[in-house]
C-alpha positions as CSV (number, residue, x, y, z in Angstrom):
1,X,0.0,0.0,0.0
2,X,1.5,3.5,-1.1
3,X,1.0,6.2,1.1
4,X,2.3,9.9,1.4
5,X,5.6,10.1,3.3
6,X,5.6,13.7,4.4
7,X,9.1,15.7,3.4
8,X,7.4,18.6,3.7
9,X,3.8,19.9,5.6
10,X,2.3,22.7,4.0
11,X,3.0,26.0,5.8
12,X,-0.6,27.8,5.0
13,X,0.4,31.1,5.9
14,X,3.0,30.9,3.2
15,X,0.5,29.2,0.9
16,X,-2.0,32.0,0.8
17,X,1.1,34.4,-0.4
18,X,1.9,32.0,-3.1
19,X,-1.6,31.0,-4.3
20,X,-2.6,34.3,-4.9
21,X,0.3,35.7,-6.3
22,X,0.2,32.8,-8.7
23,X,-3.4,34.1,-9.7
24,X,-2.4,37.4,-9.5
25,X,0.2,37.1,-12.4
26,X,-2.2,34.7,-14.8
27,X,-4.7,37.5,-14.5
28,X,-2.6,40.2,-15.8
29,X,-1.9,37.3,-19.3
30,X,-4.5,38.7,-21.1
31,X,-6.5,35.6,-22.4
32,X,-9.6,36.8,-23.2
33,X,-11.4,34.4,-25.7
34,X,-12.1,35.4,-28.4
35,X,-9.4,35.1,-29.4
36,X,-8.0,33.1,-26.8
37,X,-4.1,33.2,-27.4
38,X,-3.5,30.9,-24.2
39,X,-0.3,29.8,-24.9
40,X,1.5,32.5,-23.1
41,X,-0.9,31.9,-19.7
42,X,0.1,28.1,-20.6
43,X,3.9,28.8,-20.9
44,X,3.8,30.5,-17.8
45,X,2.3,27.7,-16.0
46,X,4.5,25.2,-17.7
47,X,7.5,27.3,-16.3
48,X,5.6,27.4,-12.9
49,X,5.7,23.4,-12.9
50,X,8.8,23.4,-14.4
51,X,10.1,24.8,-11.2
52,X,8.3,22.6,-8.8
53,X,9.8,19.3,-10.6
54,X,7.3,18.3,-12.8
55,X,7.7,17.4,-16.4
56,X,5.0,19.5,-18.2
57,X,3.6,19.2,-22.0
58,X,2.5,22.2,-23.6
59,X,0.5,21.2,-26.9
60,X,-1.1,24.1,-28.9
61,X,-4.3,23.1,-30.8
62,X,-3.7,25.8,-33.1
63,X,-0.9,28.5,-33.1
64,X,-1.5,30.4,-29.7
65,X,-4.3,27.9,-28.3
66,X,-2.2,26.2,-25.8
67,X,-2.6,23.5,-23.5
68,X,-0.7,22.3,-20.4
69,X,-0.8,19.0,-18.9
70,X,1.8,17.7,-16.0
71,X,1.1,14.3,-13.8
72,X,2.3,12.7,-10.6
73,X,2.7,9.7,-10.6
74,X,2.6,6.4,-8.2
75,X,1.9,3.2,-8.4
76,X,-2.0,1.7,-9.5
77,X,-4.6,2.2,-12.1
78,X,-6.4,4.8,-10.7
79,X,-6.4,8.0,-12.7
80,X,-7.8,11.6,-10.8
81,X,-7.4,14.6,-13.3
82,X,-7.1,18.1,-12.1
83,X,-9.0,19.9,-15.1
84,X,-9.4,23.8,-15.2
85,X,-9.1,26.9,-18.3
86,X,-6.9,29.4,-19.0
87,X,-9.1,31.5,-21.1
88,X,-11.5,34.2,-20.1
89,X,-14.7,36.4,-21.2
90,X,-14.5,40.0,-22.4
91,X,-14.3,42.7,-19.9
92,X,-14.8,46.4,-20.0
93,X,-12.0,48.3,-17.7
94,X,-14.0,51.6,-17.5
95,X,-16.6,49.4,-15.7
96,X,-14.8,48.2,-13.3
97,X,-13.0,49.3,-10.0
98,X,-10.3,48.5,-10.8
99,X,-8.4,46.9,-14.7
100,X,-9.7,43.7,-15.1
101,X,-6.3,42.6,-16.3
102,X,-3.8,44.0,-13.0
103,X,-4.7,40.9,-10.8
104,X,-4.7,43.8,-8.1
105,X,-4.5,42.6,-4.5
106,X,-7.1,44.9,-2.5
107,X,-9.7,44.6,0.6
108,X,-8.5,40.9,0.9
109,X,-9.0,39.9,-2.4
110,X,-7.3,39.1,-6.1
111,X,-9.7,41.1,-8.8
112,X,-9.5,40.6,-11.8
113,X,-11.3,38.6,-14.8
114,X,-11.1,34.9,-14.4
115,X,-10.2,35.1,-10.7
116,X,-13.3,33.1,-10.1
117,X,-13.9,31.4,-13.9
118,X,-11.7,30.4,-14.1
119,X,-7.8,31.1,-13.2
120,X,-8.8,31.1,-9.3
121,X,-8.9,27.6,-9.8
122,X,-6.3,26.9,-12.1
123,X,-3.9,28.4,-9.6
124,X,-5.3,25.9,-6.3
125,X,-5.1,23.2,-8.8
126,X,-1.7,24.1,-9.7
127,X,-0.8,24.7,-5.9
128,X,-2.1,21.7,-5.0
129,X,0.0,19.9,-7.0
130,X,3.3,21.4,-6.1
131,X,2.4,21.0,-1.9
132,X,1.9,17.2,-3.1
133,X,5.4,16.9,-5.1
134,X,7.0,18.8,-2.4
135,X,6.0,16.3,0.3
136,X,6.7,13.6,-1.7
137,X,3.6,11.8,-2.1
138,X,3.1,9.2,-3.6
139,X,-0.6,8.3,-5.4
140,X,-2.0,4.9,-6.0
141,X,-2.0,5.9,-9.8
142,X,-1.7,9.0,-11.4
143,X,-2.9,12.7,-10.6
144,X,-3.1,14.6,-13.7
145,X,-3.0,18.4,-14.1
146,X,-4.6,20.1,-17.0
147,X,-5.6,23.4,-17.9
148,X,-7.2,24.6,-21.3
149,X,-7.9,26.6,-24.0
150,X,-11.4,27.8,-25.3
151,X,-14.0,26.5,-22.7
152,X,-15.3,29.7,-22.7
153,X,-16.2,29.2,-27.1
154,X,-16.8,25.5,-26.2
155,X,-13.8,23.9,-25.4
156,X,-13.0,22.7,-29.2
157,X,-9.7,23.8,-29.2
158,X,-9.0,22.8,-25.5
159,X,-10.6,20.0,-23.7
160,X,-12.0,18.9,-26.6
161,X,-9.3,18.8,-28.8
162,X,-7.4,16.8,-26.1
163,X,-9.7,14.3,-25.4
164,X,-9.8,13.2,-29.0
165,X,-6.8,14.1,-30.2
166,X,-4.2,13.2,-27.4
167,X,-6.7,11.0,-24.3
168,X,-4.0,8.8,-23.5
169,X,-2.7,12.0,-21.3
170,X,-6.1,13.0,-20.3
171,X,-8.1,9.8,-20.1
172,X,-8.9,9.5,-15.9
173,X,-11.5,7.8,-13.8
174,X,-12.3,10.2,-11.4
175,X,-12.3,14.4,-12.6
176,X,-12.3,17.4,-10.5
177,X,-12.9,20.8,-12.5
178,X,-14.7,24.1,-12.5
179,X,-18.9,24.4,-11.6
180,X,-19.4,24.0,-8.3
181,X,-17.7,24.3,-4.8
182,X,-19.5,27.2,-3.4
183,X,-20.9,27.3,0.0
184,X,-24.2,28.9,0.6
185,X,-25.4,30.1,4.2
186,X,-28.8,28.7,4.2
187,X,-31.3,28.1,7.6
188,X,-28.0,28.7,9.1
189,X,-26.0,26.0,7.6
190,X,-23.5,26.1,4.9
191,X,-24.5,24.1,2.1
192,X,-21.5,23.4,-0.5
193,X,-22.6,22.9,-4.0
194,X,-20.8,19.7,-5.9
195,X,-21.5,20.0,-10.1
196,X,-22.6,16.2,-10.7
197,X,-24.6,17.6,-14.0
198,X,-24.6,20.3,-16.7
199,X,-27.1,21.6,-19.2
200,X,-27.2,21.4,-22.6
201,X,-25.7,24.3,-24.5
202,X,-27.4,25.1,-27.6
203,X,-27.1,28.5,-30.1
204,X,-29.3,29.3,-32.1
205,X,-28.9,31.9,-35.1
206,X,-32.9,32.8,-36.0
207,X,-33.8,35.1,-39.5
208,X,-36.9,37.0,-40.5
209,X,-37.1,38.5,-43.9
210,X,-39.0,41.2,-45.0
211,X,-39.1,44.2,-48.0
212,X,-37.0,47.0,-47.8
213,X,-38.3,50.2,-48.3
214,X,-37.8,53.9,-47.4
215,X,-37.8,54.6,-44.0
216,X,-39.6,57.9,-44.7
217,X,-42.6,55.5,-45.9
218,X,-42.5,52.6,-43.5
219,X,-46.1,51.2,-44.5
220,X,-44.1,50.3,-48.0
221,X,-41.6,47.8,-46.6
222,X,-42.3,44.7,-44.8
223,X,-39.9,45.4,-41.7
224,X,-37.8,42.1,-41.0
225,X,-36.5,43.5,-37.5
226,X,-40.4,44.2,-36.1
227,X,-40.9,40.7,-37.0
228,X,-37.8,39.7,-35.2
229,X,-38.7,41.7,-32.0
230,X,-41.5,40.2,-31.7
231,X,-40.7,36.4,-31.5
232,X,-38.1,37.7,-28.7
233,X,-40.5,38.8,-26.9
234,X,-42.9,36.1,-27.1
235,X,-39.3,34.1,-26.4
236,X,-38.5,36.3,-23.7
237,X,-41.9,35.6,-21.9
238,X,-42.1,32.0,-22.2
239,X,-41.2,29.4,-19.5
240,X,-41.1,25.7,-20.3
241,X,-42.7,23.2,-18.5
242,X,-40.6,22.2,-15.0
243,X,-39.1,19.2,-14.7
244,X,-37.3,18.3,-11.9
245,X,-34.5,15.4,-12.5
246,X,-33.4,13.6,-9.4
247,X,-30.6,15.2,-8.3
248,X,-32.3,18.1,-8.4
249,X,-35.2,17.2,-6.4
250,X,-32.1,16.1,-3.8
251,X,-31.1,19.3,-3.6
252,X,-34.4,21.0,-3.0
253,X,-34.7,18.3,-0.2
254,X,-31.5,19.1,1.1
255,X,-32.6,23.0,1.4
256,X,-36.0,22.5,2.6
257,X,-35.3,19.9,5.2
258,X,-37.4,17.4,5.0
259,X,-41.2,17.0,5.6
260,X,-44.4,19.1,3.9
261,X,-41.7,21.8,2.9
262,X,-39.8,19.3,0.8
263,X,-42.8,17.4,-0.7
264,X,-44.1,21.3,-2.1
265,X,-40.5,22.8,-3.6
266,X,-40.1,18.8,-5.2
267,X,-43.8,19.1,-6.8
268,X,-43.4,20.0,-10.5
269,X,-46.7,22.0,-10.5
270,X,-45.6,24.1,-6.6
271,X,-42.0,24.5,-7.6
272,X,-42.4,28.0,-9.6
273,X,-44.8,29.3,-6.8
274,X,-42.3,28.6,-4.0
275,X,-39.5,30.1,-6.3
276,X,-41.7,33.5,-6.7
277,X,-41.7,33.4,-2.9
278,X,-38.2,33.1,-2.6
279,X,-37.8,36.1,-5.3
280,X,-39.1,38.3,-3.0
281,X,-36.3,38.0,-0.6
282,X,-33.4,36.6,-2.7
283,X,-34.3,37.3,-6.2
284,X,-31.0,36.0,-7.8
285,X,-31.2,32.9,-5.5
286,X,-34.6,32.4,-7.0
287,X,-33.4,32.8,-10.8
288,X,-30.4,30.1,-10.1
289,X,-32.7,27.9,-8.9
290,X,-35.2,28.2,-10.9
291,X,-33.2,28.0,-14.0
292,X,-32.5,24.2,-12.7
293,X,-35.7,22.9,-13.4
294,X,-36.4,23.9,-17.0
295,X,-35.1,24.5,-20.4
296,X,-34.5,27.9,-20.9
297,X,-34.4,30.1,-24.1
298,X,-32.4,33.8,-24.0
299,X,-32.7,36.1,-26.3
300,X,-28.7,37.5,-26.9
301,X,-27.9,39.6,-29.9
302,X,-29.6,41.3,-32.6
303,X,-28.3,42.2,-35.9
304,X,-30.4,44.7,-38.8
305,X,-30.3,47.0,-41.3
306,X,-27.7,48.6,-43.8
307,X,-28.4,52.6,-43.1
308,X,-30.1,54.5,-41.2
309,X,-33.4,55.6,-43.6
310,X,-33.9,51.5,-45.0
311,X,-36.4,49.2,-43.3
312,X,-34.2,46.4,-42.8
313,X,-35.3,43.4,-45.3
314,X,-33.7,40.7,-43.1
315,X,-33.0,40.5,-39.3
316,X,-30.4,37.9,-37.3
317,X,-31.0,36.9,-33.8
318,X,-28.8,34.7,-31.3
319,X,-30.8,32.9,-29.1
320,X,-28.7,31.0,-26.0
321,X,-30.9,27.6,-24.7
322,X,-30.1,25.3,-22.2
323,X,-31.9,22.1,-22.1
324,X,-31.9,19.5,-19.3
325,X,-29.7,16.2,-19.6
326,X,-32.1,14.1,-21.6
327,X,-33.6,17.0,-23.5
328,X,-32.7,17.2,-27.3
329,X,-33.0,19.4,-30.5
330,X,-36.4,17.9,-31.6
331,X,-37.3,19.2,-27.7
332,X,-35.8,23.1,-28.1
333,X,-37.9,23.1,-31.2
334,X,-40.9,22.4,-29.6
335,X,-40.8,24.7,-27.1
336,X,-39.7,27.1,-29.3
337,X,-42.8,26.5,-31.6
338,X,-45.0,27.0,-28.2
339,X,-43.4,30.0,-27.4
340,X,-43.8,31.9,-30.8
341,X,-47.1,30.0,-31.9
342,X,-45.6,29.0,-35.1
343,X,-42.1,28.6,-36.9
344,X,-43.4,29.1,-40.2
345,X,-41.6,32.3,-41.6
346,X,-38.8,31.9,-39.2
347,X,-35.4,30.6,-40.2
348,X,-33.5,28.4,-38.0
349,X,-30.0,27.6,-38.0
350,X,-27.7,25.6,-35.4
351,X,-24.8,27.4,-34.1
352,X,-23.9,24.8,-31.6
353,X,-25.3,22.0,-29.8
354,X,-24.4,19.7,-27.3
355,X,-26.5,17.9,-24.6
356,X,-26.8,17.9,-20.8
357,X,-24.1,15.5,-19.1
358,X,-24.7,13.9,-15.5
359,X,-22.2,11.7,-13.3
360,X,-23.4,9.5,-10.3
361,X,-23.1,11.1,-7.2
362,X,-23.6,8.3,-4.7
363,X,-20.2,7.2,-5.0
364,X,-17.2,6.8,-2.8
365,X,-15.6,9.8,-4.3
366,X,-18.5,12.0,-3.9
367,X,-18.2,11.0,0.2
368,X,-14.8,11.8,0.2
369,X,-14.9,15.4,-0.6
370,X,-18.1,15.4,2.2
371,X,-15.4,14.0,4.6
372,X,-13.1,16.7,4.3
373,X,-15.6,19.3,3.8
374,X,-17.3,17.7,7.6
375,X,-13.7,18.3,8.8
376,X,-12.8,21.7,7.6
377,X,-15.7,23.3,7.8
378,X,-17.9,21.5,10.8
379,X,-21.6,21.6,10.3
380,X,-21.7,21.9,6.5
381,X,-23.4,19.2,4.0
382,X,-22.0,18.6,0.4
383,X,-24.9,18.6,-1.7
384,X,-25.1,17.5,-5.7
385,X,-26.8,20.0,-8.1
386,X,-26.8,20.6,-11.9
387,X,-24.9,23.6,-13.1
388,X,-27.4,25.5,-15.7
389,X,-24.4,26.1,-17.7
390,X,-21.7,24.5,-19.7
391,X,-18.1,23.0,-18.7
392,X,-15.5,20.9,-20.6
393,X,-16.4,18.2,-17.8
394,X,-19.1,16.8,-20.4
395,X,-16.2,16.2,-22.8
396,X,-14.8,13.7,-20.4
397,X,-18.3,11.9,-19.4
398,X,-19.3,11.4,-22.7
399,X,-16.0,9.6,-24.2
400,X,-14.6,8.2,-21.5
401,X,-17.1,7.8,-18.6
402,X,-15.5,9.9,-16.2
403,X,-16.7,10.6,-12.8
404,X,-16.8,14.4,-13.5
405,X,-17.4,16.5,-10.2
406,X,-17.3,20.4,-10.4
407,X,-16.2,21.4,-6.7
408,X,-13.8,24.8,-6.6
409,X,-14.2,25.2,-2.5
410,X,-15.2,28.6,-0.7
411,X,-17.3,30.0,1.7
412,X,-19.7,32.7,-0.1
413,X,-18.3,35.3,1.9
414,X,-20.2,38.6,0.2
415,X,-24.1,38.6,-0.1
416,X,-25.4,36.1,-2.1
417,X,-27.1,38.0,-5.2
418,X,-23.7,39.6,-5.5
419,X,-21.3,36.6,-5.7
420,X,-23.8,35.0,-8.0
421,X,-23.5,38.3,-10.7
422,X,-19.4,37.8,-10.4
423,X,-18.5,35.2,-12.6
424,X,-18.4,37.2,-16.2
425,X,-19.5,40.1,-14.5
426,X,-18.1,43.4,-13.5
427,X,-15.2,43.6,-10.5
428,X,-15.1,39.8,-10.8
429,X,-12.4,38.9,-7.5
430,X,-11.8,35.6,-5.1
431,X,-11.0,36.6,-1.2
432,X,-7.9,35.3,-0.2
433,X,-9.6,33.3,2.4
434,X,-10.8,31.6,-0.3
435,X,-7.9,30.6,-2.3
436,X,-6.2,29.1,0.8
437,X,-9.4,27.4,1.4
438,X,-9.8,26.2,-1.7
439,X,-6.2,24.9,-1.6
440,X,-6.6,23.2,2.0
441,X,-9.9,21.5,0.6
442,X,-8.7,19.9,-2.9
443,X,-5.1,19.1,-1.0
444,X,-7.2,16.9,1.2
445,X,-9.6,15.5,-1.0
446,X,-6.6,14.5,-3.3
447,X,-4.8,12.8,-1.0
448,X,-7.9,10.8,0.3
449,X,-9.2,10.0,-3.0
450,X,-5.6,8.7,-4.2
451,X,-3.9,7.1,-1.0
């Protein structure tokens, strides 16, 4: 039986200092996607490992979309991968406090974008893995690092790639990655949110076509963008039918505690009357939740028009839908048809597709990460939940069968309705508390899982 043989015990009060000046300098690589242009984030890292006695691979999908992999490795089958992204989402620096790109260190926390999607967690992954080689443990197989290009455009030049392009270095049993991990103060108990599903991600790109005419004379034309803004409306207004898949309806359990509380928030028809409830004290809380039992069409962009005095002849709309694990094309078209009472006259077209992924969650890895959560934070209950949107975990579930978890630990330590606008959003940060959290958590669960 392998074991660790401690060389060295982690020093936390030096960890914090290292952890967040690790995120601190990704933040200021400027990988905003698109275009992406990882590689320099990924050399970085690659250097960073490098340093810490690892032998990391950097493979670019395409010139600037790179990829960085490094593994520690025992003795035994069993495979645990360490999965995060380098890139990040646009950001606006006159919007923010301060640049989105200085990794600044104020008020007890690393700002910046991606310091919570989803560099935060590519630096306690990478952290991890250098307390682990610095004590000298040894796992009973293999713990794999791996960060990636392109999740936020859908992972095809990053997780993707890899997984069908190079899975002997990714292939694993067991994956921990972005989604989940956040603790949420609720009846006064933390509960900690472990990703065990994902929606759906589908795009769709919708066109009207009308007559174009002199603005001056609008009676003439047949205006393509009014008949566009009006099937987003109707869009905008419709809710699909709830549908509450079981590890959902464990987590409302979970919440409500049992009893006649837990029998009304699980009913299909109650659910959307308990959530309106909720909206009155917590409406963001309410919108998360809610967005967990349904498919859910959103109206993105708009495109029209050539000048200024032409009634546009043709209008472009982007439509962002989620659907459930389960749920399918033939579905979103259904509900689309219900929403706008008919898809005659209305052009359709794919952008992307791919459907809802889900992982058991009654497993022995899924109790240890309760085990050390029940330890480091006493009085707290793991629970599983669906994220409503998209990570590269579903590459991994869908070709290989991977038990995919997304757990990036901390304690929501702001008020809830503003963490929950952070990720993508404006002053985006992670408290330092946090990041050594984080660190202690996945150190722990790590060696657990792979002792």
């Amino acid at each position: 039986m392998l074991t660790s043989s401690p060389l060295h015990v982690p020093e936390w009060d030096q960890v914090v200092g290292e952890v967040s000046d690790l995120l601190s300098r990704l933040i200021r690589i400027d990988t905003t996607n698109p275009p992406g242009n990882e590689t320099p984030a990924a050399e970085f890292l690659r250097d960073f490992l490098l340093k810490e006695g690892f032998d990391p691979v950097l493979l670019e999908s395409s010139e600037g979309r790179g990829n960085v992999i490094a593994r520690l490795t025992g003795e035994g089958k069993k495979r645990l991968l360490l999965l995060s992204h380098l890139d990040v989402v646009p950001a606006e620096p006159s919007k923010w406090e301060v640049h989105p790109f200085s990794g600044e260190i104020k008020d007890g926390f690393v700002w910046g974008r991606g310091a919570l999607d989803c560099k935060g967690l590519v630096a306690v992954e990478a952290m991890v893995m250098a307390l682990l080689k610095r004590e000298g443990f040894r796992p009973r197989g293999e713990v794999i690092f791996a960060s990636t290009a392109d999740e936020e455009m859908g992972g095809g030049a990053g997780a993707g790639w890899l997984v069908e392009n190079h899975p002997e270095l990714v292939k694993a049993e067991m994956l921990i990655n972005e989604g989940g991990g956040a603790g949420f103060p609720i009846n006064g108990r933390t509960y900690y949110l472990v990703q065990v599903a994902e929606k759906g991600v589908y795009w769709l790109r919708l066109r009207t076509r009308g007559k174009s005419a002199h603005a001056s004379m609008p009676g003439v034309g047949e205006n393509a963008l009014l008949k566009m803004t009006e099937i987003l409306e109707k869009i905008g207004r419709y809710r699909a039918p709830a549908v509450l898949l079981d590890v959902t309806r464990d987590l409302f359990k979970k919440f409500a505690g049992g009893g006649l509380k837990s029998w009304i928030i699980t009913n299909p028809m109650l659910v959307d009357r308990v959530l309106d409830l909720l909206r009155r004290k917590n409406p963001q809380l309410a919108e998360f939740l809610r967005a967990m039992v349904r498919a859910t069409m959103a109206p993105t962009m708009i495109k029209a028009g050539t000048k200024e005095n032409i009634i546009p002849d043709e209008c472009e709309a982007v439509v962002d839908c989620r659907l459930l694990p389960g749920q399918d094309m033939d579905y979103l078209l259904e509900q689309l048809e219900k929403a706008v009472g008919t898809l005659e006259g209305l052009e359709i077209e794919p952008i992307t597709q791919s459907r809802g992924t889900i992982s058991p969650y009654k497993t022995e890895f899924f109790r240890k990460i309760e085990e050390v959560m029940g330890e480091l934070d006493p009085g707290s209950t793991c629970v599983p939940f669906m994220v409503t949107g998209g990570t590269d975990s579903r590459f991994f579930r869908e070709k290989f069968g991977t038990l995919a978890y997304g757990f990036q630990p901390m304690k929501v330590d702001i008020p809830v309705d503003e963490f929950l606008k952070l990720p993508h959003g404006v002053n985006e940060r992670i408290s330092l508390n946090n990041l050594l959290f984080g660190t202690r958590v996945l150190y722990e669960v790590v060696k657990r899982v792979m002792k």
